[in-house]
Structure formats: C-alpha cells, structure tokens
C-alpha positions in Angstrom: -30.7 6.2 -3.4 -28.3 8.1 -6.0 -25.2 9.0 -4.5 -24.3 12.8 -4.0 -21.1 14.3 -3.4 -21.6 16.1 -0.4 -19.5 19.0 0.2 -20.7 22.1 1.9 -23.3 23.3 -0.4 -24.9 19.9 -0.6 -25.1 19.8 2.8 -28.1 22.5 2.2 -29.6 21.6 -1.0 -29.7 17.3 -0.2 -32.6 16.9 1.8 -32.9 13.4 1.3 -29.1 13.2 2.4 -29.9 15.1 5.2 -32.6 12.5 6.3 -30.3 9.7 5.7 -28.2 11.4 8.5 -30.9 11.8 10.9 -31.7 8.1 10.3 -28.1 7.4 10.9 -28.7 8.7 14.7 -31.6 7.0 15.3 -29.5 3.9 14.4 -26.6 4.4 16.8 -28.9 5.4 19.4 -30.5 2.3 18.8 -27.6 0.2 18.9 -26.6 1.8 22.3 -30.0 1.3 23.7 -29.6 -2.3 22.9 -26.1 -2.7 24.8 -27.0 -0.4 27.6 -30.3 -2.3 28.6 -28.1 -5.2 29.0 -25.6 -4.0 31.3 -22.9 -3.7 28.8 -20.2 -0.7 29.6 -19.6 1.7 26.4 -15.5 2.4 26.3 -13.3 4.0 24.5 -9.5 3.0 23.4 -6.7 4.3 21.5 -6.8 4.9 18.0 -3.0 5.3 17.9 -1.1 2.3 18.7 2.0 0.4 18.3 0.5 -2.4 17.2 -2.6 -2.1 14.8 -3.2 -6.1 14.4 -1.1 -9.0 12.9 -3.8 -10.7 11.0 -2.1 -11.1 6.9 -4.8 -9.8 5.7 -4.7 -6.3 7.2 -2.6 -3.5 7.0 -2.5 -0.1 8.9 -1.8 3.8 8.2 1.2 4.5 10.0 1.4 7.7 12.1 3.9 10.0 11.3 5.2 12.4 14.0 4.3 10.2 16.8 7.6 10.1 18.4 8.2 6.0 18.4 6.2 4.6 15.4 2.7 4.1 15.4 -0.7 3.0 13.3 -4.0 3.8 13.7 -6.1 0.8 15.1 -7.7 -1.9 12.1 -9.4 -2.5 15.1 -9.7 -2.2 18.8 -9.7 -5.5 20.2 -6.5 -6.0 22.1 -7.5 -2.9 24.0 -10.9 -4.3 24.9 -9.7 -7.6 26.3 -7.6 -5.8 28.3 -10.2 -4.1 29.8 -12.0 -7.9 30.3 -9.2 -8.9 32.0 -9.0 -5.7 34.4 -12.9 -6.7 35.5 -15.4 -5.1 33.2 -17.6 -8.2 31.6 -19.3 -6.4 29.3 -18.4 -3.8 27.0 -18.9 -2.3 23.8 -17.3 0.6 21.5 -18.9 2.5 18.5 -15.4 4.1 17.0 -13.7 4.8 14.0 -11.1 2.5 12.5 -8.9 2.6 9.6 -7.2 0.0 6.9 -4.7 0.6 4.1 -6.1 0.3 0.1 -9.6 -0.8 0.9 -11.9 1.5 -1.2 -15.2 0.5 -3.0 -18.7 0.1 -2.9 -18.5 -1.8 0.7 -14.9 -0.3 2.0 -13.7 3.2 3.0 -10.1 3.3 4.7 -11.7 5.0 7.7 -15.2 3.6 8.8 -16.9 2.9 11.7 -16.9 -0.2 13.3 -19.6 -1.9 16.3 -17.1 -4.0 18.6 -18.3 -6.2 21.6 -17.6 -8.6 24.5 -19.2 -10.5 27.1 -17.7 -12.4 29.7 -19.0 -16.3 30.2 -19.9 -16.4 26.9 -19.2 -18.1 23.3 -19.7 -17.4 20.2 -23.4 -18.8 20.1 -24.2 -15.8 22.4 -22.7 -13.6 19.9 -24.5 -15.0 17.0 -27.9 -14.4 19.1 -26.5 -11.0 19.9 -26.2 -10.5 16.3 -29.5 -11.5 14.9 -31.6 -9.7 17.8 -29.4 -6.1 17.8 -30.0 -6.1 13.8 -33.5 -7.0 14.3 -34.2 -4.6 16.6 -32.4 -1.8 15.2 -33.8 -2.4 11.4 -37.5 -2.2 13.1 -36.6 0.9 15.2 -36.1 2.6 11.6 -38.5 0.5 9.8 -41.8 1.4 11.7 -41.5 -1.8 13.3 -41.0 -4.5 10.3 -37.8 -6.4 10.0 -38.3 -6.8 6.5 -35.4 -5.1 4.3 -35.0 -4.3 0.6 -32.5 -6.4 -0.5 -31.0 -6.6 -4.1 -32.1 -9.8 -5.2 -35.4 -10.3 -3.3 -36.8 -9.1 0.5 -35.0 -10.2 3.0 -36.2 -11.2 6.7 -34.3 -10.1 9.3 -35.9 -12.0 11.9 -34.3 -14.3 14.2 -33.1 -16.9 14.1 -30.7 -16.7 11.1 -29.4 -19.8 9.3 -26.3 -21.1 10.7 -24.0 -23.1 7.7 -20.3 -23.6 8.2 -17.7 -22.8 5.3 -17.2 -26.4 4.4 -20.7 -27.1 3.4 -21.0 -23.4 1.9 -18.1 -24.5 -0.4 -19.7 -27.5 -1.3 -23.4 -26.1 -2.1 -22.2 -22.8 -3.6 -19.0 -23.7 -5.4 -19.3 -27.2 -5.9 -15.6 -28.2 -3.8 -14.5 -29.8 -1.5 -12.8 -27.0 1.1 -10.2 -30.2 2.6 -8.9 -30.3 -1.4 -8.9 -27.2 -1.6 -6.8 -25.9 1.5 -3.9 -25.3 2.0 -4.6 -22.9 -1.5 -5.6 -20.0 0.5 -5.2 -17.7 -3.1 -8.1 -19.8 -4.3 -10.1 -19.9 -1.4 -10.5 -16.6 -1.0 -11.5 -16.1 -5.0 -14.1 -18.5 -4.9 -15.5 -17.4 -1.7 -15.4 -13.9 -3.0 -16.8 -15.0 -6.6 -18.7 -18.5 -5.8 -20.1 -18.2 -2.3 -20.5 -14.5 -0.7 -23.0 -13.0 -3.4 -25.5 -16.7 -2.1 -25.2 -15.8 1.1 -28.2 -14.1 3.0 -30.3 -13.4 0.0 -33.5 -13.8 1.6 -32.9 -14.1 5.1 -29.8 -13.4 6.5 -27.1 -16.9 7.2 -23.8 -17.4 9.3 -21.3 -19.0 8.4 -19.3 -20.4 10.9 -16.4 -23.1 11.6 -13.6 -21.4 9.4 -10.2 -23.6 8.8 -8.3 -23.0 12.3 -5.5 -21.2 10.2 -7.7 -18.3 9.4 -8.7 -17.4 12.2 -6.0 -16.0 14.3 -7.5 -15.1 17.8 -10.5 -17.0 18.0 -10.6 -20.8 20.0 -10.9 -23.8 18.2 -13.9 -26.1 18.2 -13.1 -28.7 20.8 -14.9 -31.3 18.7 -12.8 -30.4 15.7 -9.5 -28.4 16.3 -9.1 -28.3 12.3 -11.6 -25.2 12.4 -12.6 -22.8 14.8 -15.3 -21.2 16.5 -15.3 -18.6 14.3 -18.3 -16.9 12.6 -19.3 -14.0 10.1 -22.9 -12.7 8.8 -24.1 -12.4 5.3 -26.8 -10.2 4.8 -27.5 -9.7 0.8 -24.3 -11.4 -0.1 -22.3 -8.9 2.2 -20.1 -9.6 5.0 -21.7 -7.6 8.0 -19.5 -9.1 10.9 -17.1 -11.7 12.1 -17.2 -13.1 15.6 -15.8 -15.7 17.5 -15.4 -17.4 21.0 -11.7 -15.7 22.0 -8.6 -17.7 22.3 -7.4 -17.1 26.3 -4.3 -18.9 25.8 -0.9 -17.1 25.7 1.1 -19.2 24.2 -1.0 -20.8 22.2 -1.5 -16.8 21.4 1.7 -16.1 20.7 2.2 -19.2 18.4 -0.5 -17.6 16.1 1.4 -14.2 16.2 4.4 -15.8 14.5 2.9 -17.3 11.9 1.3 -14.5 11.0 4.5 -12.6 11.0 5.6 -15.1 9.1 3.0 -15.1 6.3 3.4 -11.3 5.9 7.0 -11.5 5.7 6.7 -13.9 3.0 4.3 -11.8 1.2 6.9 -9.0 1.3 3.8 -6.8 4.0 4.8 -4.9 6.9 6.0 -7.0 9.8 4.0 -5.1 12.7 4.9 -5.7 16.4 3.4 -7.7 18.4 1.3 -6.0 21.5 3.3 -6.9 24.3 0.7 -5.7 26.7 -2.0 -7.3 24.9 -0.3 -10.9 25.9 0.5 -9.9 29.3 -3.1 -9.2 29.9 -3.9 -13.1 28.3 -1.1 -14.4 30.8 -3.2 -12.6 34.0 -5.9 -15.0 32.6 -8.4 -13.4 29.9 -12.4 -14.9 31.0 -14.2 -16.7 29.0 -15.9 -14.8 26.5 -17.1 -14.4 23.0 -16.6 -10.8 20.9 -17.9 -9.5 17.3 -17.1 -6.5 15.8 -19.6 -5.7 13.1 -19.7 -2.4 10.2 -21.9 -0.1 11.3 -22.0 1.5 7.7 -22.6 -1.4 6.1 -25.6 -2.0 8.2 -26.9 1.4 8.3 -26.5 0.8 4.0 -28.3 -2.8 4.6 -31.4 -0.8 7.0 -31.9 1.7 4.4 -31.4 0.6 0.9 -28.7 2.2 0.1 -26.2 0.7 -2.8 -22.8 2.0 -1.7 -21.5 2.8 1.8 -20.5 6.6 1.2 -24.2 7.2 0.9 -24.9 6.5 4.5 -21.9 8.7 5.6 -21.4 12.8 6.1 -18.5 13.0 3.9 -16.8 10.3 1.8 -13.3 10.0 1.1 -13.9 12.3 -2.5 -15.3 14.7 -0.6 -12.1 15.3 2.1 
C-alpha cells in the first residue's frame, strides 16, 4: 500500500484510500460488536485533564487556555476505573489520545486507542480477550481467514497466542540475562527495541508477560514472584499492539508508585505532572478486581490490512493538518 498524502483533492482521486477508510469502519464496528455481545458498557471520558499519567515514559500536550493547567489524556485509564468503582463492570472506550514527540512509522502524537475493563478478572482474561477480538475482527475483514500478511512471513492469528515472559525473551533473543541486566533500564530498553521486538510474533502472534515490577506502574504483582508483575503486551510482526495487566487496587501501595515516578522524571529533568487526586480516592472506596488493556487501534487496522506505516490507515496524517 504506497502512502498518499491525503488532502482534499486526494480525498476524490484515491480510491484505494477511500476503501482503506471504509475498511476502517467495518473494523470499529467489529470491535464494538465484540464488546457489546458481551455485556460490556461503551463510555466516554475527558480528554482534558489535570493529570495525563505519571508513567516516565510519557509525556502530555498541555492545554493552553484552560483556566487551571491542563493535558490532554496519554490515556484514559484513571477515568475508567473510576467508573469500575462507581458500579459499571464492564466497559470499553474507542477514543483519541495524544503523546508528546512520538512520530514514525508506528506513532502519531494523536491516535486512537481500544481501552477495556472487566470486573472479576486478571490479566489471563485479557490476554484471551486479546487473541479472540483480533481474531475475530481480522476475519470480519478478511472473508473469514485469520491469516495476515506479515513482513517476514504469514502470520496466524488464531488463538491461542504464545505466552513468553521478558526474562526468557531476553535470554532467547538477546542472549542476557534480564537479573544482570536490571537495574540498567537505558539498556534494557535498547536491546528490547533492537534485540527482541522485531522476533516477536513473526509467525503467529506471542505475549510477553511478567515485566520487572518497576516497570510497570499500575499493574499487581505476581503473588508467586513480587519481583515482576502481571503485566503483558502483544507482538504481532515485531510490533507492540497492546499492554495489559491485572490492576493494582491498592492505594497506598498506589501512591508509592506515583512517587517514584515523580521521582524518575524529575531526575530526568521531564515534567513533574500531578497526581489524580480523584483517581486515588476512587482506589480508597475499594477498586474490584479486574484486569484492563488498552490496545492501538491504528496499529491493528495497519496489521489487518497490510499496510507499512500507520498514517496509511488514517483520514489525515499529521503532514496533512
């Protein structure tokens, strides 16, 4: 699929851009079909916020004009587990989201992101969500088959996917041992990036799971280990489609992760973003068990239909604002 810059008069002369958009539908009405025939609520929350997310990582757009200072959301999670702890036990958001300096082939600053939650849950009943929604929704488009174009080879969407956790990942792909190589988070993240990700999922999709407790700031940690948590993302073609977890419930336990966060951005000289006040008084009422993902939707619509870069699967891309 050759990317197009589509401004107005493309929008008449790209037929095969204009399919891409109808096929686009047909995958979010797909993806709400899946939720809805499950009981699950469709919500909407804020895009404007005080607090966009803590996580080092991240950073946010601020609003200006807002009166008090503001961001738009990197993601709406405190918003939904709010809405857990009010009393709805399922629930799930198709919305847009936005992150500071993240532009390539995979990232746009604004994109649209899949988020859900169900109550008396973990995060095996996310991963199963997982591989069954992108099962489903690749054969809605694909006249049935689960079978994908992928770069290196076909890929098999079919569940169930391959579970590995990051330790043995690091070991198979990059030949290390992950307890000698942490606490070097720098070089953790550049061989995952260089050494791992492109293995992962090449012909059927894996996920890994059981990241290093510290990196993984509201998830729970695995009972059996506390060193690593239950924390997971999905690798479809060597690309990071999601990242799930079984949620922490615990506010103080919470609020011990917010501050060392706020500490490792301070030390990298980021923004210091407040901490959602509310968001912790809703864990204090008592947040349910439960399990949530929040999974790019462009990146699987580009997965589903071949395409090489994510701005080929949207209306307009950021060159064409």
């Amino acid at each position: 699929m050759a990317f197009v810059r589509f401004s107005n008069e493309s929008l008449q002369k790209e037929p095969e851009r204009l399919e891409t958009l109808r096929k686009r539908h047909a995958i979010l009405a797909a993806i709400r079909r899946f939720f809805d025939a499950q009981g699950f609520v469709e919500v909407e929350t804020p895009c404007v916020v005080l607090s966009p997310g803590l996580e080092r990582n991240l950073d946010a757009l601020e609003v200006i004009g807002a009166g008090r200072t503001k961001f738009l959301n990197t993601s709406p999670e405190y918003h939904m587990k709010r809405l857990l702890v009010a009393g709805l036990p399922r629930i799930y958001q198709i919305c847009k989201c936005f992150r500071r300096d993240e532009r390539g082939p995979l990232h746009q600053t604004e994109f649209t992101m899949l988020e859900w939650y169900r109550c008396v849950a973990d995060w095996n009943d996310l991963m199963r969500d997982t591989e069954e929604l992108v099962a489903i929704v690749a054969g809605t488009i694909n006249n049935g088959t689960t079978r994908i174009r992928g770069r290196y080879a076909p890929i098999d969407l079919t569940p169930p996917w391959e579970r590995i956790s990051v330790a043995a990942a690091f070991q198979r792909y990059a030949d290390t041992n992950l307890d000698d190589l942490l606490p070097d988070e720098e070089r953790f993240y550049r061989l995952l990036v260089e050494r791992v990700e492109p293995r992962l999922g090449r012909e059927r999709p894996v996920f890994l799971t059981h990241y290093p407790a510290d990196m993984a700031c509201l998830a729970r940690l695995d009972p059996a280990d506390p060193k690593v948590a239950e924390r997971f993302e999905a690798y479809v073609d060597g690309i990071e489609l999601c990242n799930g977890f079984s949620e922490l419930a615990d506010p103080e336990e919470q609020k011990r992760r917010f501050e060392n966060e706020l500490r490792a951005r301070r030390a990298s000289g980021k923004i210091e973003y407040p901490v959602d006040q509310r968001f912790i008084s809703a864990l204090e009422r008592g947040l349910p068990e439960c399990g949530g993902n929040a999974l790019g939707v462009d990146r699987l619509i580009m997965l589903i239909l071949g395409a090489n870069r994510i701005d080929e699967v949207m209306a307009f891309s950021e060159t064409d604002l």
